[in-house]
PAKE-343344 format. One record per residue (C-alpha): x negated, y negated, z. Coordinates in pm, 1 decimal, padded with zeros to 6 digits. Example, Ala and Ser with C-alpha at 12.3 -4.5 7.8 and 13.67 -1.06 7.14 Angstrom:
2
east  north  up
-01230.0  00450.0  00780.0
-01367.0  00106.0  00714.0
This chain:
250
east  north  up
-19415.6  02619.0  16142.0
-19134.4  02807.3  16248.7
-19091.2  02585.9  16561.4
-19100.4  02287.2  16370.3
-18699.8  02323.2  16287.4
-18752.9  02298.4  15935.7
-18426.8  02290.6  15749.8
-18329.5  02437.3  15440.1
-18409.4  02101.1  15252.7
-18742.5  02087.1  15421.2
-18843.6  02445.5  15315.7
-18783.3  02428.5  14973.0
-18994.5  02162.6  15010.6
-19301.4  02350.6  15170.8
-19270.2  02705.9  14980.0
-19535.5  02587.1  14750.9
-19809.2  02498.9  15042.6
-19712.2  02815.2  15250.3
-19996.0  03093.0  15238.5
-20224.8  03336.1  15488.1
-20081.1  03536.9  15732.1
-19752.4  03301.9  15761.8
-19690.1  03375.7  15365.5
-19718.1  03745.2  15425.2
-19478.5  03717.3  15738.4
-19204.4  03600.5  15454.9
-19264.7  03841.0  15235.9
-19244.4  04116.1  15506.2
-18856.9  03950.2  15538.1
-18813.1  03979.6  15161.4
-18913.5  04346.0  15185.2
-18585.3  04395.8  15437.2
-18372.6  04255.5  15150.3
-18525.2  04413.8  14843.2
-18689.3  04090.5  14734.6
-19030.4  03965.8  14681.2
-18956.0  03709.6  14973.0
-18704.6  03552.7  15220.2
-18721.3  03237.4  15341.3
-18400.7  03272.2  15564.7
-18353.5  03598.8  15751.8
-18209.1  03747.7  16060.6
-18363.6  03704.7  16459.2
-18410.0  04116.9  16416.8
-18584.2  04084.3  16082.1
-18843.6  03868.8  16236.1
-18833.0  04110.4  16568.4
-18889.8  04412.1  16366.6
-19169.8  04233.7  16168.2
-19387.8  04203.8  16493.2
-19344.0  04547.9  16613.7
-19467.6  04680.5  16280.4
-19778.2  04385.2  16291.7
-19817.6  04574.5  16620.4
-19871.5  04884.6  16550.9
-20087.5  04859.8  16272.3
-20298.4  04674.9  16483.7
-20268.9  04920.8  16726.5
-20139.0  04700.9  17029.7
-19963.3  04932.6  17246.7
-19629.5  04794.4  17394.2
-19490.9  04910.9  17693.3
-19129.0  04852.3  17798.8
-18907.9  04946.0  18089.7
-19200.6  05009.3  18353.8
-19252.4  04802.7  18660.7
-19525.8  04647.2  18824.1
-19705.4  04831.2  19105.2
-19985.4  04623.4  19153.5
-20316.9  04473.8  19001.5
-20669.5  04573.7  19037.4
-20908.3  04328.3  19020.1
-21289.2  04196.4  19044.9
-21285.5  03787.9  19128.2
-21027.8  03633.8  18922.0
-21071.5  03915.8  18653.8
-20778.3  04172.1  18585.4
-20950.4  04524.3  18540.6
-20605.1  04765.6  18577.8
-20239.5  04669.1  18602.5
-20051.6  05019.4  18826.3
-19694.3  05051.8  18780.6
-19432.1  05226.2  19019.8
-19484.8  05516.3  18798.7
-19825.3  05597.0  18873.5
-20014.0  05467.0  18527.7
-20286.1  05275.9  18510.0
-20368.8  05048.7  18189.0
-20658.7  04852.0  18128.5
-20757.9  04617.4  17837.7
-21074.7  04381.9  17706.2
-20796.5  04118.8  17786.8
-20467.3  04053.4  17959.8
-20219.2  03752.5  17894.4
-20040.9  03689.3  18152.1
-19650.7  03618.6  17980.9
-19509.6  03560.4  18364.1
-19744.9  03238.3  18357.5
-19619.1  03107.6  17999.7
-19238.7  03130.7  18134.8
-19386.8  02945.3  18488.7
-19538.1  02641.7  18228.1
-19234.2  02654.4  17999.1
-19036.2  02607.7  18362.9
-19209.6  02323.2  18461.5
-19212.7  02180.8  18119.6
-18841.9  02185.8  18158.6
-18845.0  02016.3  18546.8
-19066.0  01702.7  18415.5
-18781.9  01706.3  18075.4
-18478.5  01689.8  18363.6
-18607.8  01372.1  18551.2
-18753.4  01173.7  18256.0
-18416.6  01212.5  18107.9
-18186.0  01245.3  18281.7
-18359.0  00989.9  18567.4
-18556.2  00744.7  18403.5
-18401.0  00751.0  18080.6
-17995.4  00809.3  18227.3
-17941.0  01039.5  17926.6
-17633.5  01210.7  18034.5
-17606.8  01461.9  17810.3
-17964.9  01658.9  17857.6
-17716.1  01690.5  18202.0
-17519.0  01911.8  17975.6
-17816.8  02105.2  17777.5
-18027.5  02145.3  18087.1
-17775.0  02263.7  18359.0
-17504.9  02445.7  18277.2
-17122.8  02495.5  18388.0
-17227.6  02777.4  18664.0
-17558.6  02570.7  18792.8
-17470.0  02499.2  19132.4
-17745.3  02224.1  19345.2
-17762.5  02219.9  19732.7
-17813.6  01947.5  19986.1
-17786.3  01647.9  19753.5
-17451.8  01447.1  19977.2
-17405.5  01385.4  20339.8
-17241.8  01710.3  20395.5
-17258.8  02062.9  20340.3
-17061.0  02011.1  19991.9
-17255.4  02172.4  19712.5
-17250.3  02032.3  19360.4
-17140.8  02244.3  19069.4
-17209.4  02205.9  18696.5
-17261.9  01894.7  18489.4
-16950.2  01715.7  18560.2
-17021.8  01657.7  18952.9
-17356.5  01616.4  18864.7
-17267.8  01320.9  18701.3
-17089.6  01221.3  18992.4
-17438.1  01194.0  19188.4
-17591.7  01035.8  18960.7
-17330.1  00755.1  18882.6
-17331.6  00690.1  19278.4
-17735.2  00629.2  19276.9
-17790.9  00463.6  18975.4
-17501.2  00251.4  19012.6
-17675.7  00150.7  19347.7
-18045.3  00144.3  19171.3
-17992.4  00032.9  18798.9
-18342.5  00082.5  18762.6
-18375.5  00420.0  18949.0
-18793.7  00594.3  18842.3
-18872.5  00924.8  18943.7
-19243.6  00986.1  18986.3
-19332.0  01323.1  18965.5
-19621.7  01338.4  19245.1
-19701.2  01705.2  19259.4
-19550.7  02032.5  19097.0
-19611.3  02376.6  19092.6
-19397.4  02693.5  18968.2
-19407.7  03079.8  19075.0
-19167.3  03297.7  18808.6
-18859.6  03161.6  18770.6
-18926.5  02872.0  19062.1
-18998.6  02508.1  19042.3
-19118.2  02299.7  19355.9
-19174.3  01913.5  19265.1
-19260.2  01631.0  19538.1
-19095.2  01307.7  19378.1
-19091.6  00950.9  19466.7
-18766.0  00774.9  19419.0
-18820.8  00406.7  19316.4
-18589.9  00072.7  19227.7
-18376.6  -00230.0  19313.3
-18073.4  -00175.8  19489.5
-17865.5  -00464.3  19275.5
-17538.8  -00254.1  19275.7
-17242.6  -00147.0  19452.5
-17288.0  00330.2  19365.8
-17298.5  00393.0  19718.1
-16994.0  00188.0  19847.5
-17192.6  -00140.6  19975.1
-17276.1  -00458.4  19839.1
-17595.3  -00486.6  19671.0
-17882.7  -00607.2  19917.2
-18154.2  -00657.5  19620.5
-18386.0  -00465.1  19808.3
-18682.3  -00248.3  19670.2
-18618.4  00105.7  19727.6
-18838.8  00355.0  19778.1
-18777.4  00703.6  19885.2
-18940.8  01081.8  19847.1
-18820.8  01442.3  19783.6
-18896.4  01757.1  19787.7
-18712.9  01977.2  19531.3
-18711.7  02339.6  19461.4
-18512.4  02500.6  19112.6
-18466.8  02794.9  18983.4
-18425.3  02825.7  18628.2
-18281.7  03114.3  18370.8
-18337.6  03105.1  17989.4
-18472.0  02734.6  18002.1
-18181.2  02605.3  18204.4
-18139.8  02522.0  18590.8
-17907.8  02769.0  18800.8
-17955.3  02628.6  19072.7
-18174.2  02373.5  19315.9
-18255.5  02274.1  19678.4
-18244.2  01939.2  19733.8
-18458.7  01787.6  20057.4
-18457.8  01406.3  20034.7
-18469.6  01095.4  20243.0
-18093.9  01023.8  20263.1
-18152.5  00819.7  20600.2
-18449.3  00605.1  20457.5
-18234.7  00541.6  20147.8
-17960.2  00451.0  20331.3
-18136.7  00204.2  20568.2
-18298.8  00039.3  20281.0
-17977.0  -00037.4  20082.0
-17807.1  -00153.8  20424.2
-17558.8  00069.8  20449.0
-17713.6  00188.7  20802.5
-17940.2  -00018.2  21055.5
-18310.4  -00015.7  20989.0
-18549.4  00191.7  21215.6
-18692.1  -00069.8  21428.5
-19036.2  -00115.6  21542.2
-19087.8  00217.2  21707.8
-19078.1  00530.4  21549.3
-18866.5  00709.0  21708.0
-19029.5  01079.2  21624.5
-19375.8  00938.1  21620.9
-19395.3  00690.5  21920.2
-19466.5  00840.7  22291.0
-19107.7  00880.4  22489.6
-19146.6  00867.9  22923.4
């Protein structure tokens, strides 16, 4: 419910239909206030209401240690160790570093469906911030540093491909790191990169890794096929019959 972004209107709407374990979590935030309930309420209200939920549950929280390493049995956790020398075992261990790794990627897949396919220029804004820097995406070693370059790059190539697509074609995360295989896809019917429009189909893959903090992307290598993009809009001459890495040389 909470996640919903229910506004004020929208609340006074629900109160009546609000009950269980959610109704009691309210009430808990009227307690902080002296009242029977609170609708509205602080981020350390609701922080304090989970550590108290907690410990009457008895789920034991542990901050400030670091992870050691993990005993297991097959793809069962029996022990986490930390650098301290405790061991802890449960029934059951959630694994919080994989939630942030899906939340990550949910993010990736939210950065080229809008910003790419859809040319929404301001998730360019929401999604990488002023102090987000991306490698390897010109000709030369120049990097490319918060939204307003970024919107520089993507001018040039969609102004060359109107119709620019992103595929995502595989993607995986470890922490904080995203790598995604793309395929690059459109017409080339205008003039973004400096020559005339060839109305060519374009076609081109790359291999991306980000990093991301708090939801956002700090920062990104960028490995794709500049060369076959190039040839295929004209601006260089096409590869021939022979490969030249692939065919046998005398």
């Amino acid at each position: 419910m909470l996640s919903g972004r229910l506004g004020r209107t929208d609340m006074d709407r629900q109160q009546s239909v609000i009950g269980g374990f959610c109704r009691e979590f309210f009430e808990r935030a009227g307690g902080h206030y002296g009242q029977s309930i609170a609708w509205f309420f602080g981020p350390h209200v609701a922080e304090d209401i989970l550590k108290n939920w907690l410990t009457e549950a008895g789920v034991k929280v542990i901050f400030n240690q670091r992870l050691a390493g993990i005993d297991k049995r097959s793809d069962a956790i029996l022990q986490l160790r930390t650098i301290s020398g405790q061991g802890y075992q449960a029934k059951v261990f959630i694994d919080s570093w994989l939630q942030v790794s899906e939340q990550n990627i949910a993010v990736v897949r939210r950065w080229f469906e809008e910003v790419w396919n859809q040319g929404r220029e301001s998730s360019i804004d929401e999604l990488f911030p002023a102090d987000g820097v991306a490698h390897g995406l010109g000709d030369s070693e120049q990097d490319v540093h918060g939204p307003d370059e970024f919107r520089t790059f993507v001018a040039n190539i969609r102004g060359a491909i109107p119709d620019t697509h992103i595929d995502i074609d595989d993607i995986f995360s470890d922490g904080d790191r995203v790598a995604v295989r793309v395929t690059l896809r459109g017409t080339n019917t205008g003039h973004g990169l400096g020559v005339p429009p060839t109305g060519r189909k374009v076609s081109i893959q790359g291999i991306i890794i980000v990093r991301l903090v708090d939801g956002r992307i700090r920062e990104g290598w960028n490995s794709y096929d500049q060369l076959g993009l190039l040839r295929q809009i004209g601006a260089l001459p096409g590869a021939g019959k022979r490969d030249t890495f692939l065919s046998a040389h005398q």
